[in-house]
KESE-96882 format. One line per field, with one value per residue (C-alpha): residue in three letters; x, y, z; residue number from 0. Coordinates in pm, whole numbers, always signed. Layout:
REM residues N
rest = ALA_...
east = X_...
north = Y_...
up = Z_...
nr = NUM_...
REM end
This chain:
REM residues 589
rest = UNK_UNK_UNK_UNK_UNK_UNK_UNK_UNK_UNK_UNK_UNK_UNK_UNK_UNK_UNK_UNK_UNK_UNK_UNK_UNK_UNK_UNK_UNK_UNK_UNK_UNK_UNK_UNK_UNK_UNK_UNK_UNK_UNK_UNK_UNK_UNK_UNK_UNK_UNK_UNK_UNK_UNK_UNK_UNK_UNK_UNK_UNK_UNK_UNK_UNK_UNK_UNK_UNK_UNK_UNK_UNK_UNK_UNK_UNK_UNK_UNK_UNK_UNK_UNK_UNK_UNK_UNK_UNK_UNK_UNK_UNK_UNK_UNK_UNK_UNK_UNK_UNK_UNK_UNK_UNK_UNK_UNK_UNK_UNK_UNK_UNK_UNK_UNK_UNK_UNK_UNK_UNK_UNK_UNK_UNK_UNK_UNK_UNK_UNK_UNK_UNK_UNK_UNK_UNK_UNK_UNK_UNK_UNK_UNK_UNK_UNK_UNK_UNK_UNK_UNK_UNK_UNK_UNK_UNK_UNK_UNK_UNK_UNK_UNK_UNK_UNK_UNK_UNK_UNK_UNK_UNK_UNK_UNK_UNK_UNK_UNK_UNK_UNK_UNK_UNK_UNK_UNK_UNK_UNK_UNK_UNK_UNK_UNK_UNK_UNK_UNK_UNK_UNK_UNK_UNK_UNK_UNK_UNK_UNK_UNK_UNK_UNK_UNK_UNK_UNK_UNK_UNK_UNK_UNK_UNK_UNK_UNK_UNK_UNK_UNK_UNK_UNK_UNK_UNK_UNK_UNK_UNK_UNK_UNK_UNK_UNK_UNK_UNK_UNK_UNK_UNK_UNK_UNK_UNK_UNK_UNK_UNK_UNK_UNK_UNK_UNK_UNK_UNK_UNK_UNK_UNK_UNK_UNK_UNK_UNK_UNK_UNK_UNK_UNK_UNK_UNK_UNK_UNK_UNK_UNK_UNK_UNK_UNK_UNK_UNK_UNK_UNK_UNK_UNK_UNK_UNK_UNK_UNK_UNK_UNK_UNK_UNK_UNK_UNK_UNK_UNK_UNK_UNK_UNK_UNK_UNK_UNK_UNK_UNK_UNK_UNK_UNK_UNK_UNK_UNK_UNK_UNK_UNK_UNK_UNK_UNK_UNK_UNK_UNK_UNK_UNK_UNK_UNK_UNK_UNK_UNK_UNK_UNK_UNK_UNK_UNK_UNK_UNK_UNK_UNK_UNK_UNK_UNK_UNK_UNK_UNK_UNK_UNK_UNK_UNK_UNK_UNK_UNK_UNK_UNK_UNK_UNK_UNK_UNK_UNK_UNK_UNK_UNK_UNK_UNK_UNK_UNK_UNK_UNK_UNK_UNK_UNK_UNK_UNK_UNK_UNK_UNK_UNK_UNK_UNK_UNK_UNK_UNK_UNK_UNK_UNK_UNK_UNK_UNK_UNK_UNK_UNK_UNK_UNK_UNK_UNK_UNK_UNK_UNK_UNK_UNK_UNK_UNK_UNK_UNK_UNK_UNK_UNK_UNK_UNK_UNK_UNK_UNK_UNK_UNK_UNK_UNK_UNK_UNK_UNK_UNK_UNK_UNK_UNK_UNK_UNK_UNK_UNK_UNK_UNK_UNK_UNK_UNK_UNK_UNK_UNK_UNK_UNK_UNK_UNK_UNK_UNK_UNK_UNK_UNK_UNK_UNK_UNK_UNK_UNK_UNK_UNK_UNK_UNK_UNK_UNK_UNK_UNK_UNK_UNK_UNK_UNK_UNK_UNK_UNK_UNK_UNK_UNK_UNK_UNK_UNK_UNK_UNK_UNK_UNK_UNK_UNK_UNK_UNK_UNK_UNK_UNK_UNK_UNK_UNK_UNK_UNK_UNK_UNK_UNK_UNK_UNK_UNK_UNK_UNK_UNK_UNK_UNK_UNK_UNK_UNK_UNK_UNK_UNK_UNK_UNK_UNK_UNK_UNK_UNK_UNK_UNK_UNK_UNK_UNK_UNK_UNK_UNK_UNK_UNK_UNK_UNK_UNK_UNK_UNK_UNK_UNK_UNK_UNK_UNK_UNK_UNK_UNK_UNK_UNK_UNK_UNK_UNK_UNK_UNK_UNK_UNK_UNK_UNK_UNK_UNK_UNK_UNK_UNK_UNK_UNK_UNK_UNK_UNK_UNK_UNK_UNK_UNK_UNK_UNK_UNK_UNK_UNK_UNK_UNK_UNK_UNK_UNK_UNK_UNK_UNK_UNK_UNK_UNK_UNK_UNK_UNK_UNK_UNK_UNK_UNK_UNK_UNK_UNK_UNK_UNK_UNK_UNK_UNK_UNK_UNK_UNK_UNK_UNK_UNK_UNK_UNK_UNK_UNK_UNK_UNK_UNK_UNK_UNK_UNK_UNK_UNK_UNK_UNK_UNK_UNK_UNK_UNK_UNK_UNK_UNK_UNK_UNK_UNK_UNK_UNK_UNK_UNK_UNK_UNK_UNK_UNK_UNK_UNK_UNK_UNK_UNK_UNK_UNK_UNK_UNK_UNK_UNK_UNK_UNK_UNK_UNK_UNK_UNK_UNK_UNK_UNK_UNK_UNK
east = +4963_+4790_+4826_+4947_+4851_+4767_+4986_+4762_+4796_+5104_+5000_+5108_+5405_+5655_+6059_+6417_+6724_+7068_+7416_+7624_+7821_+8134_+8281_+8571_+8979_+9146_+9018_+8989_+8722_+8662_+8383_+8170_+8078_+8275_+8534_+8356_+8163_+8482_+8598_+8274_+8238_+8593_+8447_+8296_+8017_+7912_+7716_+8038_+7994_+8171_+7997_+8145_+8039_+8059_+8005_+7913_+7816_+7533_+7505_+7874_+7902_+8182_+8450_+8677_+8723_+8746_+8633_+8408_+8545_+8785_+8624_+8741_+8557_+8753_+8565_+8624_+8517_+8330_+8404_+8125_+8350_+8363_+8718_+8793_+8986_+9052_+8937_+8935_+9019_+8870_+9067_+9019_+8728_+8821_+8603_+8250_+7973_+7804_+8125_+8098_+8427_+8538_+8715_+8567_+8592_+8501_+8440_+8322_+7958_+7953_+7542_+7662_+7793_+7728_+7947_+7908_+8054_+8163_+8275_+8386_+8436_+8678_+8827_+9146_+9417_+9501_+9851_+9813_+9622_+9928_+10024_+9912_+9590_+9691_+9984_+9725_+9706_+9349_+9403_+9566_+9229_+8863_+8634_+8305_+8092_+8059_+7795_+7763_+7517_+7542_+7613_+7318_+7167_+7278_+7202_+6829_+6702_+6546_+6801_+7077_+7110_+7170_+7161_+7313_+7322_+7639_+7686_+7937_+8095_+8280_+8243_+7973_+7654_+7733_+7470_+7213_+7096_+7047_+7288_+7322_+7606_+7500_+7431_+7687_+7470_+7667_+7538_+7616_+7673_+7740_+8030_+7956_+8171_+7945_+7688_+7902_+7761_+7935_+7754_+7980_+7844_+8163_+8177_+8364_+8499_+8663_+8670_+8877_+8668_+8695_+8434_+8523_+8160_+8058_+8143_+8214_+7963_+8139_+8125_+8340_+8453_+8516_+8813_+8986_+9358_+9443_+9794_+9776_+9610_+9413_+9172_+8860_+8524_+8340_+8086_+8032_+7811_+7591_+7684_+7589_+7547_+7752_+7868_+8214_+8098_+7868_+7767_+7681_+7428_+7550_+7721_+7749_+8027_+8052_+8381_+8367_+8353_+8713_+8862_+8899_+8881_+9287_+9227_+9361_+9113_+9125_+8861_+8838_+8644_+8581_+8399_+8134_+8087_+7830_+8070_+8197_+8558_+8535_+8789_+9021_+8936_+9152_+9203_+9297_+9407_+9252_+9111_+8783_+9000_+9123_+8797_+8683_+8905_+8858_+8494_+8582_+8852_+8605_+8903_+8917_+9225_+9360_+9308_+9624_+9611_+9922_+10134_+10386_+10491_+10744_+11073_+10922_+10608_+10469_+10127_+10062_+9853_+9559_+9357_+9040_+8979_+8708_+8571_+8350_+8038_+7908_+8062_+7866_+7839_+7601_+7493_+7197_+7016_+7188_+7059_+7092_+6911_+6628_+6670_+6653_+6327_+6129_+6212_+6257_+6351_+6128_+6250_+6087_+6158_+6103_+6271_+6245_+6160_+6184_+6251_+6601_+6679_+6697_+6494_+6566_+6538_+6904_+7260_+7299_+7022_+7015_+6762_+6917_+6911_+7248_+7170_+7490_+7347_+7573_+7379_+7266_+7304_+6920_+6967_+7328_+7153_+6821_+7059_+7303_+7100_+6828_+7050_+7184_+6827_+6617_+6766_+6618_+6267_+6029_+5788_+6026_+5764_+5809_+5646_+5788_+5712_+5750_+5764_+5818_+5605_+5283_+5137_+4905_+4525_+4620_+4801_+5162_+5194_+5456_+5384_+5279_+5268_+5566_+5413_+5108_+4831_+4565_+4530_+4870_+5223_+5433_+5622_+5799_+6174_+6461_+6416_+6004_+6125_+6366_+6120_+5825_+6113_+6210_+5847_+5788_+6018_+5863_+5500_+5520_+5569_+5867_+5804_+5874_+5905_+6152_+5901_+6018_+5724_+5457_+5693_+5789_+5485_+5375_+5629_+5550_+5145_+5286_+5547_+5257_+4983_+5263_+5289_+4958_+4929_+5215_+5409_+5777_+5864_+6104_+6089_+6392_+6262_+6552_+6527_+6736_+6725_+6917_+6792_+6744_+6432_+6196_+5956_+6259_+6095_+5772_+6062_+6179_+5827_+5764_+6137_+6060_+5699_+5833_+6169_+5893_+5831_+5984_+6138_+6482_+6541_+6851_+6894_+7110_+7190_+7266_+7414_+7591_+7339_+7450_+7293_+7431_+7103_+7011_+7292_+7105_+6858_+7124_+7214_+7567_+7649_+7614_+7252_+6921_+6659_+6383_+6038_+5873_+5681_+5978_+5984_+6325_+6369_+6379_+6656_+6862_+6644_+6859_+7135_+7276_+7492_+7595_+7661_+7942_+8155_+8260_+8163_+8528_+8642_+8686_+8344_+8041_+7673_+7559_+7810_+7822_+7458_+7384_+7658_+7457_+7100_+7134_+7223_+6889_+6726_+6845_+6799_+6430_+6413_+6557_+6367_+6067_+6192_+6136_+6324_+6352_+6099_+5798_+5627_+5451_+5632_+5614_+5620_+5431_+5478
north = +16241_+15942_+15604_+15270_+15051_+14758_+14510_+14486_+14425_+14632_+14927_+15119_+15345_+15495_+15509_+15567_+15452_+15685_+15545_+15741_+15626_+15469_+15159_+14935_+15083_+14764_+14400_+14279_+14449_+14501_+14228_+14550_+14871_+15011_+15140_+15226_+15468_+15625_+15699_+15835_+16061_+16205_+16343_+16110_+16293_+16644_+16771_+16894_+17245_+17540_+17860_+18192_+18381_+18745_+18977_+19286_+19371_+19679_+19863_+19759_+19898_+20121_+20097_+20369_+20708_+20963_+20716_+20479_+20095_+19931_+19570_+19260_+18916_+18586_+18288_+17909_+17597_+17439_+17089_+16828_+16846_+17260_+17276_+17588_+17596_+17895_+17922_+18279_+18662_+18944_+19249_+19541_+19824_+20182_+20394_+20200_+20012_+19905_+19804_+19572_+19347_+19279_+18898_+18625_+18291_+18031_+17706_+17327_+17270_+16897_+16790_+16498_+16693_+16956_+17209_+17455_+17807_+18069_+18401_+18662_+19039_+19258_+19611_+19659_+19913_+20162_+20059_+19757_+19860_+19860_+19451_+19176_+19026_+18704_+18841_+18997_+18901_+18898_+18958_+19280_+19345_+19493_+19200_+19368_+19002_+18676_+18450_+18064_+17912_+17604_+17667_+17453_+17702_+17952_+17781_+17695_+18041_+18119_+18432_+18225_+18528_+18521_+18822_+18700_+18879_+18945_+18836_+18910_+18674_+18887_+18846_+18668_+18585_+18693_+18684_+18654_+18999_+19113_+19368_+19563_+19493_+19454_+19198_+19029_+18907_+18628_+18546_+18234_+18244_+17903_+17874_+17839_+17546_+17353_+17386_+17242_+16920_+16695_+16378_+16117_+15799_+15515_+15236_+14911_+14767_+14354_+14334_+14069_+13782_+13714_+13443_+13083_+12941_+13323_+13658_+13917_+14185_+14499_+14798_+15166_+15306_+15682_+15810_+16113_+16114_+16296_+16364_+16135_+15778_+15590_+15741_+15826_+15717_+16029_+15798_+15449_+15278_+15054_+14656_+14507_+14159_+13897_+14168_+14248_+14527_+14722_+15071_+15217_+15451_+15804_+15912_+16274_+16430_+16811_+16968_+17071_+16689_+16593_+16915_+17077_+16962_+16899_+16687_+16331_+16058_+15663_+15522_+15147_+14848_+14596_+14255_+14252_+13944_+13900_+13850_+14175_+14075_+14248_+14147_+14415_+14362_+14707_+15055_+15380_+15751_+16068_+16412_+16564_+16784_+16427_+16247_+16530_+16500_+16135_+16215_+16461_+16248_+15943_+15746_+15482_+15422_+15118_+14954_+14871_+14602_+14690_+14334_+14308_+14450_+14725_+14760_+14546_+14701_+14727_+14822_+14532_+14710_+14519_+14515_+14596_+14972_+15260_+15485_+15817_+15843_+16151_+16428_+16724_+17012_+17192_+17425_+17260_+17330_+17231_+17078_+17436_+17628_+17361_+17452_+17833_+17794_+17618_+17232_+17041_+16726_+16558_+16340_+16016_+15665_+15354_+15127_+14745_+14625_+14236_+14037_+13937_+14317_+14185_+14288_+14657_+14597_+14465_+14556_+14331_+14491_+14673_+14897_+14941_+15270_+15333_+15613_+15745_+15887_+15694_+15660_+15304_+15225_+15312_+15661_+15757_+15681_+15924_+16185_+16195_+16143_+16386_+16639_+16715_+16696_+16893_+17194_+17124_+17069_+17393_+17250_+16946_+16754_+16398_+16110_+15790_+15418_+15095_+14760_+14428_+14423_+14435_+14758_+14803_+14597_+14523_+14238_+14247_+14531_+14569_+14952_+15105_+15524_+15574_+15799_+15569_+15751_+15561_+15833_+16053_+15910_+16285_+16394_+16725_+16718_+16513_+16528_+16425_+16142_+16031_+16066_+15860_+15642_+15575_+15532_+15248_+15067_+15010_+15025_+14737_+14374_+14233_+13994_+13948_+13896_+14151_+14276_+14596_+14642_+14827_+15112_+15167_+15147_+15393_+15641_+15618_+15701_+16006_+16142_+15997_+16255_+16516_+16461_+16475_+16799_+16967_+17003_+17121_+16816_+16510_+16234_+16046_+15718_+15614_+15229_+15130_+14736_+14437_+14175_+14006_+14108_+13813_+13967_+14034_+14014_+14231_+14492_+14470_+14513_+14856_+14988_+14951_+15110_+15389_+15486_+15706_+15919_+16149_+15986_+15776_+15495_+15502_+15191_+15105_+14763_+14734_+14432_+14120_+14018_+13872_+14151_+14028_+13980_+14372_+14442_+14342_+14637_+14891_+14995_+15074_+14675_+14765_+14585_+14743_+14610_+14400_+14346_+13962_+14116_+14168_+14610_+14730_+15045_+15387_+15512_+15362_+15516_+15284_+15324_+15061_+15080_+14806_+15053_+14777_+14789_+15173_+15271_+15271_+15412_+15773_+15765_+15899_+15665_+15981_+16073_+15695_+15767_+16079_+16085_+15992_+16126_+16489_+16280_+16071_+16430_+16511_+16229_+16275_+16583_+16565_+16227_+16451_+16763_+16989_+17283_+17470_+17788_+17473_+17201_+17036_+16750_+16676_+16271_+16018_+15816
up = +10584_+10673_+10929_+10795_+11118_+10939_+10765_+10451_+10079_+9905_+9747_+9432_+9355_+9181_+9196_+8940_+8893_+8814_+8658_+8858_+9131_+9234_+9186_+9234_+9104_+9058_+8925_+9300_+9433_+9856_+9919_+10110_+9997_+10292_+10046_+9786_+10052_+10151_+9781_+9679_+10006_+9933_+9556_+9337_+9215_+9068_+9400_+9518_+9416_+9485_+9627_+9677_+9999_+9988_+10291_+10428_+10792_+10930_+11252_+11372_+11725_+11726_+11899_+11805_+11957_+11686_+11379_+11272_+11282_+11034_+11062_+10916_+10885_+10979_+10918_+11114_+11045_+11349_+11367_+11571_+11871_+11851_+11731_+11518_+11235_+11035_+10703_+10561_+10645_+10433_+10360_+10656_+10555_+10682_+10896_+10845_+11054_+10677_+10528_+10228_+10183_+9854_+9873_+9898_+10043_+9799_+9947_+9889_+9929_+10010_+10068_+10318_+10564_+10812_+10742_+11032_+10999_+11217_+11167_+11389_+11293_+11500_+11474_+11361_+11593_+11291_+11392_+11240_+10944_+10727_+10833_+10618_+10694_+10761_+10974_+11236_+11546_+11704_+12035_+11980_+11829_+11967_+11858_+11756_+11768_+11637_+11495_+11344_+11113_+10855_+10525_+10413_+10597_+10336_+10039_+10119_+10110_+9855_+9814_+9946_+10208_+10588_+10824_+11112_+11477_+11596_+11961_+12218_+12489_+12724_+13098_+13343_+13184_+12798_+12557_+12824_+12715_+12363_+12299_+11924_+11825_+11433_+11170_+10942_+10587_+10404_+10062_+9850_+9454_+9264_+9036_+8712_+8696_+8949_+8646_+8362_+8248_+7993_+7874_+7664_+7547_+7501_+7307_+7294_+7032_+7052_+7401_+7499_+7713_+8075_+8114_+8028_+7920_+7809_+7695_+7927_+8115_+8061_+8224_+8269_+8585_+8535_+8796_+8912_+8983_+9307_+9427_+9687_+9678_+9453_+9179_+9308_+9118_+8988_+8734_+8612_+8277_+8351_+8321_+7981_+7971_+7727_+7487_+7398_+7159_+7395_+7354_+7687_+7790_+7838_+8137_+8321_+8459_+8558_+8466_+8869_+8985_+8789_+8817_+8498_+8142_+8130_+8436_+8391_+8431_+8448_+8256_+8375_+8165_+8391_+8359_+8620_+8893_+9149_+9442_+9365_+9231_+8920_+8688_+8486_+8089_+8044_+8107_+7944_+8104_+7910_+8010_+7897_+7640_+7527_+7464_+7292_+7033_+7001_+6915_+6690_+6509_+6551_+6640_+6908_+7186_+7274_+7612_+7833_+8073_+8349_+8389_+8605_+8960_+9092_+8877_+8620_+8556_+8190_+8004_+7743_+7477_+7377_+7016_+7273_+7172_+7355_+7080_+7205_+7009_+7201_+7352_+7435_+7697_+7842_+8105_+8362_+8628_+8962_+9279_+9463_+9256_+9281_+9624_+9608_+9365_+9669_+9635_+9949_+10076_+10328_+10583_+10725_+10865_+10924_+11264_+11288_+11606_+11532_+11799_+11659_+11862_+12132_+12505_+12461_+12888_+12863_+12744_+12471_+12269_+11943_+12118_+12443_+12582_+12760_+13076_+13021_+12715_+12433_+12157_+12023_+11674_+11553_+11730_+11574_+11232_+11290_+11462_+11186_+10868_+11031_+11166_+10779_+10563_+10868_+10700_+10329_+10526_+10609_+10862_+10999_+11054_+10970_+10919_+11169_+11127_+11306_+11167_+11301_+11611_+11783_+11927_+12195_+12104_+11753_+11560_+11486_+11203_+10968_+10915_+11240_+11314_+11618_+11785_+11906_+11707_+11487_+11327_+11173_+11199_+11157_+11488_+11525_+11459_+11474_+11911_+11819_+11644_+11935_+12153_+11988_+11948_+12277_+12363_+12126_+12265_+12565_+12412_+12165_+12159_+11959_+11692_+11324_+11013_+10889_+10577_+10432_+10168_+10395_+10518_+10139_+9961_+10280_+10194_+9830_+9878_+10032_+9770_+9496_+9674_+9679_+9270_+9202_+9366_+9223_+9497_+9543_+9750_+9710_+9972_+10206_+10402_+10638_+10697_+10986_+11094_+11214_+11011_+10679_+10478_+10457_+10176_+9931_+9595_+9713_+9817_+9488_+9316_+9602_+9511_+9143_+9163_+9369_+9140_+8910_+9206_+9370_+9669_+9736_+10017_+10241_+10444_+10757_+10867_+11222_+11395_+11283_+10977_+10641_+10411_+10103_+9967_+10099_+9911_+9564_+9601_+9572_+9248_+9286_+9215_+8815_+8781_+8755_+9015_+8794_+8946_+8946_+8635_+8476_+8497_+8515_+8772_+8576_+8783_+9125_+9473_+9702_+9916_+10132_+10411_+10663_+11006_+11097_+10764_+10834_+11191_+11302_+10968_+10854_+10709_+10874_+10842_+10723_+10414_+10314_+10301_+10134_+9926_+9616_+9736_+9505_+9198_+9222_+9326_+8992_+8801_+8882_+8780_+8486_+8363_+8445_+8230_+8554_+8600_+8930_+8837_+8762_+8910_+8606_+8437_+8095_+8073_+8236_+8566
nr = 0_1_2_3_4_5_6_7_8_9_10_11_12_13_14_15_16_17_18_19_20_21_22_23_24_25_26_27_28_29_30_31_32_33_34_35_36_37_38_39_40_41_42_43_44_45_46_47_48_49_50_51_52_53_54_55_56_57_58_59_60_61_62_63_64_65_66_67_68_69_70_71_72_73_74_75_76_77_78_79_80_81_82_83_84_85_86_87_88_89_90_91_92_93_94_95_96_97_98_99_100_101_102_103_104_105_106_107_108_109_110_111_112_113_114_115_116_117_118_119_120_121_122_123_124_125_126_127_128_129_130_131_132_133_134_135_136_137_138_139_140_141_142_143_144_145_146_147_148_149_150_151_152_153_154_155_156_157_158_159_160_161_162_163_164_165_166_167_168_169_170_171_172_173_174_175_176_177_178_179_180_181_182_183_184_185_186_187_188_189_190_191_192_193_194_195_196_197_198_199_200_201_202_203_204_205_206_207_208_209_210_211_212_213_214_215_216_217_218_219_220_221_222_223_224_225_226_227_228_229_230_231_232_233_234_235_236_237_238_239_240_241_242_243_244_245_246_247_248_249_250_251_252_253_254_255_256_257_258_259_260_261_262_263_264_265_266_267_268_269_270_271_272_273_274_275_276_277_278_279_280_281_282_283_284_285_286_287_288_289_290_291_292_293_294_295_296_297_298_299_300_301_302_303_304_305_306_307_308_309_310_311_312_313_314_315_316_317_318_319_320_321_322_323_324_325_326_327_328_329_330_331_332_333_334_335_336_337_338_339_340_341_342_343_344_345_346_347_348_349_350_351_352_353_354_355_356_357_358_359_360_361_362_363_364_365_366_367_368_369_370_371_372_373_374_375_376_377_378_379_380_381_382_383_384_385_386_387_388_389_390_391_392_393_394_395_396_397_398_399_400_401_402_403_404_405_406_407_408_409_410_411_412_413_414_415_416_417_418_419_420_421_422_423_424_425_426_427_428_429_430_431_432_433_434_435_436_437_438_439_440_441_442_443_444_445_446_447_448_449_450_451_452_453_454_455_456_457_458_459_460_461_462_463_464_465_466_467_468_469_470_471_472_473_474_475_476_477_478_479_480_481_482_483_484_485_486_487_488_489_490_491_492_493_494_495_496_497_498_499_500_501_502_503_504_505_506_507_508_509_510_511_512_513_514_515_516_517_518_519_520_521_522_523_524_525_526_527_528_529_530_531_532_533_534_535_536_537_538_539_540_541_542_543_544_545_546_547_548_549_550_551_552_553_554_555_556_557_558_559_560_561_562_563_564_565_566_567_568_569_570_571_572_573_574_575_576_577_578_579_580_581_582_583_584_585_586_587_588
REM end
């Protein structure tokens, strides 16, 4: 795929920019993303789908005297510390070592997160076979074998089909020796549901102004109600400057992502503001059924603005109304059955070694590498982020840059290969990238600037070959640094050029930095990203995460990451008019 040694002139591109995405729930916004991360990784978008696994089992060893086994399936969730938790039990089959079970477990596919499965079949005592499943005890039971897998796993075959090898752990040295003891095939269907698309286009009408010297900048924030909490974000408009009549661009949401149709939403017009404290113009509460019928009476709803506290809380109706001009629904393509048609997502990254790190040599580094074996802040990200899309990746092989620092015999680069060649920068796996990693460190010289343009414009000559050839592939270039970017409108002009290809940008900012100005490249503040020649972005391909706003939080680096990476998978796809069975696009870079 190529070397970028040198730190030479920026190259071409592509890139996009989606609307989706979270957004603040009440006219004082967080001054961080950290919450807006934990809302959106709890359900605001439409990648949540649900899949049904079904299951049937072959070559069961029997374990029953004068019969053939009654097996049942119970399935666990594995958490990352190997805790079990039971999920599911299927119904017992009589007297078969092919028995096909007819429930099935339907469960939350969630893109961000490695959702490891186990399952374990045993053999029911015929004096229990007239108990309730979920009365059974297991270890009155024979257990016949168990077996684990991911359920991304699942749904990147192309069938979305596993047969999995049963193994047994029963005395000194189990599973050292292949035993039969059968398969267990799990399949995955979609819901139909997860495929539901509605697309509404809202308009404003007398907005009232926020702004003393100006009009407001409105935008909608789309929320869920859950039974517990605040609403969750499941879309947003974008911002539209100085307008108090605005007529937003449509947004998506899957009847999956908010529920059902008869699902209550919050539908928030706020008056954007750089620092993030957005102020509340007004807000109303209506389902999908209930916009609908707005559309079809073409009548408009007030906006209430809550006043008030406790006891004394009121809604003061304002003459501000929300019309829907469009309400339609279809059926599209989702992001898994891109995936079972051959489309993959191809991992790579980029490290800064500036000298603002710190000597790697010593505890107080960024880069330190702690012989107990914790993990420093640049490993956790490639671990976690690389650990969920090596699954979506054939070959995992993947290209690794450095920045910031001068290799061996050459001048300080800004876009270096990690593995020390001159002549191919891919390493094998997420362990090939650790170590190339780890061998950097003590293989290059610390120095600076913090220039992000090489490593993207890099990434982009890659997914830009992969276009022109037709292939099934969509790019994901981890950034992970400590520092400020120093070249911040030539990463603005790379992002821009790259959001017409296929490829998205997930950074990580590590340490104590201001990254306020980082923050500007993500697109979840409202505003497009404009390039010094004045091109807007055709869709958002950034996603920004300061490791030190949510690293003692509930929220992984990981889901804060990924949470939005399917939606700009799709958004590509779509702006392309490619479907999952093709590879040619119908409009023009």
């Amino acid at each position: 795929m190529g070397s970028c040694w040198s730190d030479g002139s920026y190259g071409g591109g592509g890139g996009m920019v989606s609307g989706g995405g979270g957004g603040t729930t009440s006219s004082a916004a967080t001054p961080n993303d950290a919450v807006d991360h934990y809302l959106k990784s709890r359900g605001y978008n439409g990648l949540f789908s649900q899949i049904e696994l079904s299951f049937s089992a072959s070559n069961l060893r029997d374990r029953d005297v004068i019969s053939k086994s009654d097996a049942m399936v119970v399935v666990y969730t594995k958490g990352r510390d190997g805790t079990l938790a039971e999920l599911f039990r299927t119904e017992v089959v009589l007297n078969s070592l092919s028995p096909k079970w007819i429930k099935n477990l339907t469960i939350g596919y969630q893109f961000e997160i490695v959702q490891t499965l186990l399952f374990r079949v045993y053999d029911i005592d015929t004096q229990f076979q007239n108990s309730k499943e979920e009365l059974l005890k297991f270890d009155e039971q024979q257990f016949l074998g168990e077996a684990t897998c991911t359920l991304s796993e699942i749904v990147t075959k192309s069938n979305r089909t596993v047969a999995l090898e049963l193994m047994r752990k029963e005395g000194v040295g189990a599973q050292t020796q292949p035993q039969n003891n059968g398969k267990l095939i799990v399949h995955a269907e979609e819901s139909l549901a997860s495929k539901t698309n509605t697309e509404i286009v809202f308009r404003g009408l007398n907005l009232e102004s926020k702004d003393t010297f100006s009009k407001s900048d409105p935008f909608l924030v789309i929320s869920k109600i859950v039974e517990h909490g605040a609403p969750i974000p499941v879309s947003k408009t974008e911002v539209l400057k100085n307008d108090l009549n605005p007529l937003w661009k449509p947004v998506s949401l899957s009847v999956q992502q908010v529920g059902s149709k008869d699902s209550p939403l919050v539908i928030e017009c706020l008056d954007f503001n750089g620092n993030g404290n957005h102020d509340l113009i007004g807000k109303v509460q209506k389902s999908l059924s209930d916009l609908e019928k707005l559309h079809l009476a073409g009548q408009g709803i007030n906006l209430v603005l809550p006043t008030g506290v406790g006891h004394k809380h009121e809604d003061r109706v304002l003459k501000s109304q929300l019309f829907v001009d469009k309400f339609t629904e279809t059926v599209q393509h989702t992001f898994l059955e891109y995936l079972a048609s051959g489309f993959e997502l191809n991992f790579m990254v980029a490290i800064d070694f500036t000298a603002s790190n710190g000597n790697p040599r010593l505890p107080d580094s960024l880069h330190y590498i702690d012989p107990t074996g914790r993990l420093n802040a640049y490993q956790r990200a490639i671990v976690e982020v690389g650990e969920v899309l090596q699954f979506y990746d054939s070959d995992k092989r993947f290209p690794a840059w450095g920045f910031g620092a001068r290799p061996i015999d050459i001048p300080v680069s800004h876009c270096f290969n990690l593995n020390g060649s001159s002549t191919y920068c891919e390493v094998d796996g997420i362990q090939g990238i650790m170590n190339a990693y780890n061998g950097a460190l003590f293989n290059v010289s610390f120095a600076g600037p913090t220039l992000f343009g090489p490593v993207i414009n890099a990434a982009a000559t890659i997914a830009s070959d992969s276009l022109s050839q037709s292939a099934k592939k969509y790019y994901v270039l981890l950034i992970i640094t400590d520092g400020v970017i120093t070249d911040l409108q030539e990463t603005r002009d790379s992002i821009v050029s790259a959001s017409d290809l296929p490829l998205s940008i997930l950074i990580v900012g590590v340490g104590g930095a201001d990254y306020k100005e980082m923050e500007v490249l993500d697109g979840d503040k409202g505003e497009k990203l404009e390039s010094s020649t004045g091109r807007i972005a055709s869709r958002d391909i950034v996603q920004f995460v300061a490791l030190r706003d949510i690293q003692y939080g509930e929220v992984s680096v990981v889901e804060a990451l990924l949470a939005e990476l399917p939606t700009q998978f799709l958004t590509y796809m779509r702006n392309r008019n490619i479907t999952p069975t093709s590879t040619n696009t119908s409009s023009s870079s």
